[in-house]
N, C-alpha and C positions, 0 to 999 in steps of 0.2 A: 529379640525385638526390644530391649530396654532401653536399647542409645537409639529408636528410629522415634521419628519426632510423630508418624499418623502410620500406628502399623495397619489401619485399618486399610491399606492402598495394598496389602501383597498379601493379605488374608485368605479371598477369596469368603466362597460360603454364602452369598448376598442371593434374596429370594430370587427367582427364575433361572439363579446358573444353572447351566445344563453339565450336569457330571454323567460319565456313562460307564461304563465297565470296557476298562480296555482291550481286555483280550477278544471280546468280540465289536471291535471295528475295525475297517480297513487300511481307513488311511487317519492321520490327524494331523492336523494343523494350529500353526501357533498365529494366533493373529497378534502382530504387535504393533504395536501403538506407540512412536517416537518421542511420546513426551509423559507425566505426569498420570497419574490416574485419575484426578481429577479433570484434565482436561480430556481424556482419552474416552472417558465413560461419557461424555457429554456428546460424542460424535456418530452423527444418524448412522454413516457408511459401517461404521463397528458394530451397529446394532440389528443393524438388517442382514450384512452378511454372517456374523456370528447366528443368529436365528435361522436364518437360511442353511449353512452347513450340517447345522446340527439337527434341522430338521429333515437329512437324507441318511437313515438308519445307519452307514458303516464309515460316517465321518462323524469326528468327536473334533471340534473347535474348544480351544483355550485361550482365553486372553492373558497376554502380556504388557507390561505398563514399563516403561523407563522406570528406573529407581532413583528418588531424589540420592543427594548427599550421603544423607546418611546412612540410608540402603546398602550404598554401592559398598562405602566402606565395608559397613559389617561381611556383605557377600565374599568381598576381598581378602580379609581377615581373616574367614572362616572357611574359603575355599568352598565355597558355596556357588554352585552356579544360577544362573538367571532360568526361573522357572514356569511354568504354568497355575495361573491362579487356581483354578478346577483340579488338577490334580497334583498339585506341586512336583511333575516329575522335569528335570532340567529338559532342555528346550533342544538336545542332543536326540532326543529319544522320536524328536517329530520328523514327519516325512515331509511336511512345507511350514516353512517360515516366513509366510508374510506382511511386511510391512506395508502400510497404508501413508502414503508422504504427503500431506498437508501444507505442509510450511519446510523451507529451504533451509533455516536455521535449526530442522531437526536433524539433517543430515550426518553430525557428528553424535549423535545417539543413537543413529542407526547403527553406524561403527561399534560404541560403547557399548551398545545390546549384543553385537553378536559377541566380540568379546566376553562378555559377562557368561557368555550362555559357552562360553569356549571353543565357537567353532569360528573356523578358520575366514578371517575379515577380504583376502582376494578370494574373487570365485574359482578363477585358478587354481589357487592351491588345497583345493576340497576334495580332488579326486574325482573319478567315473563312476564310484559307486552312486546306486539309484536311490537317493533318501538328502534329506537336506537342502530340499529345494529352496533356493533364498528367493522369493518373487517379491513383487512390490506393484503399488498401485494407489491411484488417487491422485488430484489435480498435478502434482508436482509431475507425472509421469509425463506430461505432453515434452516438455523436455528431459529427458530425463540422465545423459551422456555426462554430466559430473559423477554419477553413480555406478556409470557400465561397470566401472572394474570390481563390483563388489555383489553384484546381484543377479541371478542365473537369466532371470525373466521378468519382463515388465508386463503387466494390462492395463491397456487404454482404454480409456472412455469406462461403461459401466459395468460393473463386472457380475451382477447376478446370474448372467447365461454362460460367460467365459471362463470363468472362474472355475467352474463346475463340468464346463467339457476340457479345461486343464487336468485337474481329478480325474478325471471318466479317463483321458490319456494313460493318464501319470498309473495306473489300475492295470491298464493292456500292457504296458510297457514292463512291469513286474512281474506279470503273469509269464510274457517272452524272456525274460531273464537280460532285457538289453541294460546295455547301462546307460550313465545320464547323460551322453554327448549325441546319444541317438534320439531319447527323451526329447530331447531341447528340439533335433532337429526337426520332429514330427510337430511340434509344440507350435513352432516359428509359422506353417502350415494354417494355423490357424487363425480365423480373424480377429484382431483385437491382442495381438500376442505380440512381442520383440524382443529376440533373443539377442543382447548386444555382442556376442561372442564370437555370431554370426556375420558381422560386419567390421569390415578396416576401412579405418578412417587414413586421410590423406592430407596435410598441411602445404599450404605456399609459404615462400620462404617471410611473407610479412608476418605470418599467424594465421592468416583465415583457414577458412573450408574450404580446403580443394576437390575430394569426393569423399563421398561414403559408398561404398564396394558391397553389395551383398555376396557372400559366402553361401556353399554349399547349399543351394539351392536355396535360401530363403529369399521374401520378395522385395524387390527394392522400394515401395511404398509399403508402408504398416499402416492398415484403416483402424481406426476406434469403432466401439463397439457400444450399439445405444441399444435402449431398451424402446423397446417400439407401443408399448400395452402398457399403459401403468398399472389399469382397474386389474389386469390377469397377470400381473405380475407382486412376485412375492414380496410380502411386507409381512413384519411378524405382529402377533396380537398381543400381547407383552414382552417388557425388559425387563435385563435386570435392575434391581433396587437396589443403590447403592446402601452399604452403612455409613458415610458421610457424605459430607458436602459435595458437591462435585457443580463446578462454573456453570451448567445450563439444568437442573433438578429439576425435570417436568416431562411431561409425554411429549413425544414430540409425531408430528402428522404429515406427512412430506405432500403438498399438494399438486404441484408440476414440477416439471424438471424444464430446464433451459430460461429463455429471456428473449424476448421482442423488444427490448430496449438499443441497443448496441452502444454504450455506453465504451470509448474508446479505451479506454484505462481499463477496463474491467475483463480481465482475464476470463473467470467465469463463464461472464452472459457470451461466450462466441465457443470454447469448448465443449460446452454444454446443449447447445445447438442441435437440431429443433426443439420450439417449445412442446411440449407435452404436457397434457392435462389428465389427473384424474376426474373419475365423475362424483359430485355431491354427494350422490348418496356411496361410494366408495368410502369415501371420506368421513362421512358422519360414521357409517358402520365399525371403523377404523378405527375413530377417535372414542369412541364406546366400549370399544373392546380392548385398548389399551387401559381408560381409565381404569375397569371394571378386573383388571388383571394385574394390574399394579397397584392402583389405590393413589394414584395420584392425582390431583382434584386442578391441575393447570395443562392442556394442552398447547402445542407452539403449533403454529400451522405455517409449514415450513416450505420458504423457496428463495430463487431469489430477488423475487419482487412478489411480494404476497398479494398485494392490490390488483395486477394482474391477472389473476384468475378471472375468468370471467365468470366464474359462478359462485361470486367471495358471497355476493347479499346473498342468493338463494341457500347459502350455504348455512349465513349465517342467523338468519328466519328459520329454518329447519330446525335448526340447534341450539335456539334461545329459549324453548323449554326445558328441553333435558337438559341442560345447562345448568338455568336455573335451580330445577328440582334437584340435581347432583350436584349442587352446589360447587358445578366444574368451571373454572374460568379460560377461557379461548386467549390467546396472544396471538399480535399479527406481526411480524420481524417484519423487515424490511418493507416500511412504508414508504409509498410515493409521495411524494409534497404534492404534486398534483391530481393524485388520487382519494385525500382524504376528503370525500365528499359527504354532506349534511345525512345523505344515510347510512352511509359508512359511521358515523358520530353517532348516529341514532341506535346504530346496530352495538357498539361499543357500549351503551351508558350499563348496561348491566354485567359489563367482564370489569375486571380487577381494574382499579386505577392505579397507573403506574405514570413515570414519566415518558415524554414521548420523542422518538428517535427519526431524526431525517437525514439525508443525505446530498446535500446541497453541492457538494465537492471541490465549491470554488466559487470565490466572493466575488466576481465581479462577472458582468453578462457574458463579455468576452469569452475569458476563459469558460464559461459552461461552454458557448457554443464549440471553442474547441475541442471539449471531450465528448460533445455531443449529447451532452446530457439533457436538452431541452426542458430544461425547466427556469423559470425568470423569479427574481426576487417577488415581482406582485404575488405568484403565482404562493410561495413562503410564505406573506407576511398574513396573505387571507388564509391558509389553511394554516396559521396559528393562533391568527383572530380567531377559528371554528374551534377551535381548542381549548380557547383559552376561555371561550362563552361558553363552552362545557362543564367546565372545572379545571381542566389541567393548567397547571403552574410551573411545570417543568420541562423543559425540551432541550434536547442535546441533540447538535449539529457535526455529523463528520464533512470535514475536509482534507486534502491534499495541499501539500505543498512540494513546487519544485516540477511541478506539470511545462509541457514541450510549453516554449515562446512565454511563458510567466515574467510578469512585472513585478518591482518592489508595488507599487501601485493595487496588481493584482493582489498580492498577499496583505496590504493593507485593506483589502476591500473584504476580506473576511470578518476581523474585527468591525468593520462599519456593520457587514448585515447581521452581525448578533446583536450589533446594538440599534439598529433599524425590529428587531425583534423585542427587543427590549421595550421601544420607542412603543412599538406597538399595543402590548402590553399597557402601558399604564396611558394608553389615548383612547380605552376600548371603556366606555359610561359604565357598561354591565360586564365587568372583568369580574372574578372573585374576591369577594370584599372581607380586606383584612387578612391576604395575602400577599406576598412578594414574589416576583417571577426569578427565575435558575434559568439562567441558560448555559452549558457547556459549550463548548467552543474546543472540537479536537481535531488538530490537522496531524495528519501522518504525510511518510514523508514517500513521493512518487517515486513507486519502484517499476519501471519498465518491464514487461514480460512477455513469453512470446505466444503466437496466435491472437497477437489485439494490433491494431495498426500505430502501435507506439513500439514494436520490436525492433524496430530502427535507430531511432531517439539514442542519445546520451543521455546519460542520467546526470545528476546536479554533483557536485562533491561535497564532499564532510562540511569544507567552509562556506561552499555558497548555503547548503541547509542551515548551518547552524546562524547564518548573518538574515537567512529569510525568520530564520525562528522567532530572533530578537526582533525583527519588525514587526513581525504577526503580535507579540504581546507588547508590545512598544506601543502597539497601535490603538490596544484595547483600554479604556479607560472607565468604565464601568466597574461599581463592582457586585454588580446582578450579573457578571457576565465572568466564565471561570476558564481558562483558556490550557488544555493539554498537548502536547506533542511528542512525538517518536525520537527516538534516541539514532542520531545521524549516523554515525557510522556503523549500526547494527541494520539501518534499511538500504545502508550503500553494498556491505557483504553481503545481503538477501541478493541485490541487482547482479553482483557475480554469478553466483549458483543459476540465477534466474535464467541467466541467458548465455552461461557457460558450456562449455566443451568439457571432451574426455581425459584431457590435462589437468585438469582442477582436481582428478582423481587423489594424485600422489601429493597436492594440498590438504584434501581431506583427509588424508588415512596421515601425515606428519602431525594438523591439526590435534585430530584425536589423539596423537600419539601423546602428544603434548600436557595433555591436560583438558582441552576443549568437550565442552560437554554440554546439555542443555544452554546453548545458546541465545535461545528465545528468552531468556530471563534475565532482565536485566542486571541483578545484581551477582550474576554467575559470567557474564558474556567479559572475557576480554581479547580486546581488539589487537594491544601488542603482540599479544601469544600467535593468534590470526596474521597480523603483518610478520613475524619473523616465520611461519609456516611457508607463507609466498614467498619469500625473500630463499632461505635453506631451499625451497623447489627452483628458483630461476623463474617465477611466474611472477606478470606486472597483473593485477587486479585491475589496475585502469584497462586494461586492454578490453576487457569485458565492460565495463561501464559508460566511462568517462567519454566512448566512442561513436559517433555518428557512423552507421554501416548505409551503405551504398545498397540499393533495392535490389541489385544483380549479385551481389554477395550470397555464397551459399552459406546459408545459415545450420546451427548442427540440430534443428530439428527440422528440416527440410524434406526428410525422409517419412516424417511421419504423419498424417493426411486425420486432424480433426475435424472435417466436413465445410469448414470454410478456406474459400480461394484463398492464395498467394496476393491472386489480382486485386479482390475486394478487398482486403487489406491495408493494401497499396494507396488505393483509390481511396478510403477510407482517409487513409496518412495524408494524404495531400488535401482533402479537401480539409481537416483540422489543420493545417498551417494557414490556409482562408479565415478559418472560426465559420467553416460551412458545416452546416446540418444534414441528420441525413433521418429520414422519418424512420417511425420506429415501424416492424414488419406487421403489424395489423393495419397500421394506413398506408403503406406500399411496399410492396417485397423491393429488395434492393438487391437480388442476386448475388450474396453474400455464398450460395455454393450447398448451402447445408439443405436445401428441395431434395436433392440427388441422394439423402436418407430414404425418401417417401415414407417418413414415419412421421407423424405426429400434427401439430397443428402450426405448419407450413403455409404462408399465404400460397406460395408458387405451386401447393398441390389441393387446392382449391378447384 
C-alpha cells in the first residue's frame, strides 16, 4: 500500500461493516460499485441493498469499489486479484457479482473489475457451472444491450423484492445440482429480470432494429419492478462510516421515490414512475435512528424533487426540535424554484446555512416550455429575493445546453438570467449588508436518453457544444457571476451508450482493452483511444447520436416495459417541438401509462 495515494479506499474495517463468518452462509455477493470509493460509498442504492442482504442470516454482501491508478498498478504487479472489502477474499470466490450502473461512462470499469477480479469479461466464456453470476442494475439498466455481451442478468426497476427472489432461485437451483443455462432460464420467469442471452437481435441492412426474438421461453416484454410500500419496505438504520471523505458524508433519508413533474429531458422522473410517499412519521423515526447509529449530525432528505413531498412542512415542525437539541442539521437537495415558499424559509432558518442550488435548465421561457419545466424567470428571481432576505448570498443554477430546437439566443439567455439574479440582488433595500452575491452558472451538456420523449432527438456534436459553450460565457459579463460547463465530447460518448445497441459490445470490450478506464474523470478520459476503438470495430458513433429516429423505428429498448407509454412519449415529443406544456400529475393525470402499477400516489388511482 506505499505507492497508493488513499489506501483508506480498499481497507475495509469502517464502523457498521457487516463481516460474518463464511462457512456458515449460503450464498455471497459482491456488490460493485463502477467507480471510486469515494463516490460509491456516497450511493443510497449501495447502502440499502448492502443492509438489506446482509440482514437475511445466510447472505454475506461485500463491497467492491473500482481502484484508482494506482491500485490497479500495484494489483497488477503483484498478481493480486480484485477483492472484497469485508473479507479481502478475491471476487472468484462469490456466487453473484453485482454491479450497480449509474452512469454510462462507467461501463469500461465494469470491464476492468471483472478483469482485475480474473474472471472471464464475455458471459459466454464463463461456462455452465452454477456460481459467478455477473447481474447488474440501476438507472443505466432501462437500456441496457451495449452490455448484453458481458453480464448474465439484468434488474429493472427496484430491486429490494427481486433481487432476493433472484437468491431464493439461485438456492433451489444448487440444491437440484442444475447448472447456470437453467438458472438463467427459471430467472428470465421472473418479473423485473432479463436475461440477455435469451434473446436474438435482428438488424436491417441501414443499422436499425429489425426484431428482438425471445428465446426459450422467456417473455417478450420484461416489466420493471417497483416497490409499492415504502413505510413497510426495508431501509437500514445505520451505515457504514467511512474513514475518509467521501463526495456526499451525511445520513441520507430517502423520502419518496418517483416525480410528478415530467420534466422532458429527465430520464429519472418517468422510470421512476409512480410517485410514492413515505409517511412523516416513517421518516422522522428513520432519520433518528440513522443519526443515533452513526453519529452523524446532517441528514439529506433525499428524492427527486424534495419540495414535492407533500408532507415536507409537517415533517419539518415535527423535527425542529430534536433537531435542534441534537444539534442535527436536515438538507433539502433538489429544490423547486417554485417551491421555495416563505414557510419552507421559515422552516430552514435553523438547519446549516449553505449555499442554495436550483435547477432552471434553460435561460430563456421558450426553451423551459420545451422541456416542460414549467417554471418562469418571475417565478426565479422572487424565490431568490426570499433567499436572499433570509441571509443566503450564494446560489448556483444548473443548466443544459444543446436541448431539441435551442438558439444561439437561447444559450445567451442563460448568462442574461444569472445576471437578472445578480440584478436582483443588489435592487433588494434589505439584502445582507456587507456582503457580495455568488452566482454559479453550470450548463451541462444535453444527453438524449431513452424512456423520456427526447429518445428520438439528435444530439448536438462536439462543434456545435463547444461553439454553444463559447457563447454561453462570451455572454456573461459579470464577475459575481462564475460560469461551468461539461466537457463535450465526453457527454457526446455518454449519448452512444445511452441509446446504443448490442454492437457497441465489441467497442467496449476493444476500448478497455486499450487502456480505457474510469472515464468519468476527466483527466483520465481519452477520446482518441475511444475513436480508434470504433474505427478497429467498423462502428460510426454518429449512427447512435447525431441521428433523428423516426417514431415507428424499433428502438433496442423496446422490449422492456418501464410503466410509461411508447404513445405518451410520443405525444410528449411533439407537443415540446410546440414549447407546449403539459401539467404536472397532481393537477391532471396525463395518462402517461404508469396508473396500470396501481401502486403509490397516482392521480388515475384516486
Amino acid at each position: 500500500m506505499l505507492g497508493v495515494q488513499k489506501p483508506g479506499r480498499y481497507t475495509g474495517g469502517e464502523l457498521n461493516a457487516v463481516v460474518k463468518n463464511k462457512e456458515e452462509v449460503d450464498v455471497r455477493f459482491a456488490f460493485c460499485f463502477p467507480d471510486v470509493y469515494e463516490v460509491g460509498m456516497s450511493h443510497l442504492g449501495l447502502k440499502i441493498l448492502y443492509s438489506q442482504f446482509n440482514a437475511v442470516p445466510y447472505i454475506w454482501c461485500e463491497r467492491v469499489f473500482a481502484p484508482w491508478v494506482d491500485m490497479e498498478e500495484e494489483l497488477r504487479r503483484r498478481n493480486i486479484p480484485l477483492y472484497g472489502l469485508e473479507s479481502g477474499d478475491p471476487i472468484t470466490d462469490f456466487d453473484f457479482i453485482g454491479f450497480t450502473l449509474q452512469y454510462e461512462l462507467s461501463y469500461t470499469n465494469v470491464l476492468n473489475m471483472l478483469e482485475l477480479a480474473k474472471i472471464p469479461l464475455l458471459a459466454k466464456d464463463r461456462g455452465d457451472a452454477l456460481g459467478q453470476i455477473v447481474v447488474a442494475g440501476g438507472p443505466c439498466v432501462c437500456n441496457p444491450e451495449p452490455l448484453c455481451d458481458f453480464i448474465d442478468l439484468f434488474f429493472l426497476g427496484e430491486g429490494e423484492e427481486v433481487d432476493l427472489e433472484v437468491i431464493e432461485l439461485y438456492r433451489a437451483c444448487r440444491a437440484e445440482g442444475v447448472g447456470k443455462r437453467e438458472f438463467l432460464r427459471r430467472a428470465a420467469q421472473i418479473e423485473g429480470v432479463y436475461v440477455p442471452s435469451l434473446y436474438r437481435v435482428d438488424y436491417h441492412e441501414d443499422g436499425t432494429l429489425a426484431a428482438v426474438t425471445p428465446l426459450e421461453g422467456a417473455p417478450a416484454i420484461v416489466r420493471k419492478r417497483i416497490i409499492k410500500d415504502l413505510d413497510s419496505c426495508y431501509y437500514p438504520e445505520n451505515f457504514i462510516v467511512p474513514y475518509l471523505d467521501i463526495v456526499h458524508d451525511r445520513a441520507v433519508e430517502e423520502v419518496f421515490r418517483g416525480c410528478i413533474r415530467g420534466c422532458r429531458f429527465c430520464q429519472a422522473g418517468f422510470i421512476y414512475r409512480p410517485v410514492r410517499e413515505k409517511s412523516p412519521e416513517t421518516v422522522a423515526r428513520q432519520c433518528a435512528a440513522l443519526c443515533e447509529n452513526t453519529g452523524y449530525d446532517e441528514v439529506s432528505l433525499s428524492s427527486l424533487s424534495t419540495n414535492d413531498y407533500t408532507a415536507l412542512q409537517t415533517l419539518l415542525a415535527d423535527t425542529k426540535d430534536w433537531a435542534e437539541r441534537e444539534k442535527i442539521s436536515l438538507s433539502l437537495p433538489s429544490m423547486r424554484v417554485d417551491a421555495f415558499t416563505d414557510e419552507l424559509v421559515q422552516n430552514l432558518q435553523s438547519l446549516r446555512r449553505s449555499g442554495l442550488t436550483f435547477a432552471p435548465e434553460a435561460g430563456t421561457q421558450r426553451m423551459r416550455d420545451v422541456i416542460n419545466k414549467n417554471v418562469t424567470q418571475e417565478e426565479l428571481l422572487d424565490t431568490c429575493r426570499r433567499a436572499f432576505r433570509s441571509g443566503w448570498t450564494t446560489v448556483k443554477l444548473y443548466f443544459m445546453i444543446g436541448l431539441p430546437t435551442e438558439t444561439m439566443d437561447d444559450v445567451a439567455g442563460i448568462a442574461g438570467l444569472g445576471q437578472a439574479v445578480v440584478d436582483a440582488f443588489y435592487a433588494l433595500q434589505d439584502r445582507p449588508k456587507g456582503k457580495s452575491v455568488q452566482v454559479t452558472l453550470s450548463a451541462s451538456a444535453f444527453v438524449p436518453k431513452p424512456f423520456t420523449p427526447f429518445q428520438w432527438v439528435a444530439q448536438d456534436t462536439v462543434e456545435s457544444f463547444r461553439e454553444k459553450q463559447r457563447h454561453f460565457v462570451g455572454s456573461t459579463h459579470s464577475r459575481k457571476i462564475k460560469c461551468n460547463y461539461h466537457d463535450a465530447e465526453a457527454s457526446v460518448l455518454e449519448g452512444v451508450f445511452a441509446r446504443g445497441d448490442r454492437r457497441l459490445g465489441a467497442v467496449l470490450l476493444r476500448a478497455q482493452q486499450s487502456g480505457c478506464r474510469l472515464d468519468g474523470w476527466g483527466d483520465l478520459f481519452d477520446h482518441e483511444r475511444w475513436m480508434q476503438a470504433f474505427a478497429g470495430c467498423g462502428v460510426d458513433p454518429d449512427f447512435y447520436t447525431h441521428r433523428v429516429r423516426s417514431y415507428d423505428e424499433l428502438l433496442p429498448w423496446d422490449h422492456l416495459d418501464y410503466g410509461v407509454s411508447k404513445a405518451f412519449l410520443r405525444a410528449e415529443a411533439e407537443k415540446a417541438m410546440n414549447a407546449q406544456t403539459t401539467p404536472n400529475c397532481r393537477e391532471k393525470c396525463s395518462g402517461c401509462g404508469a396508473a396500470c402499477w396501481k401502486a403509490g400516489v397516482c392521480v388515475a388511482d384516486r
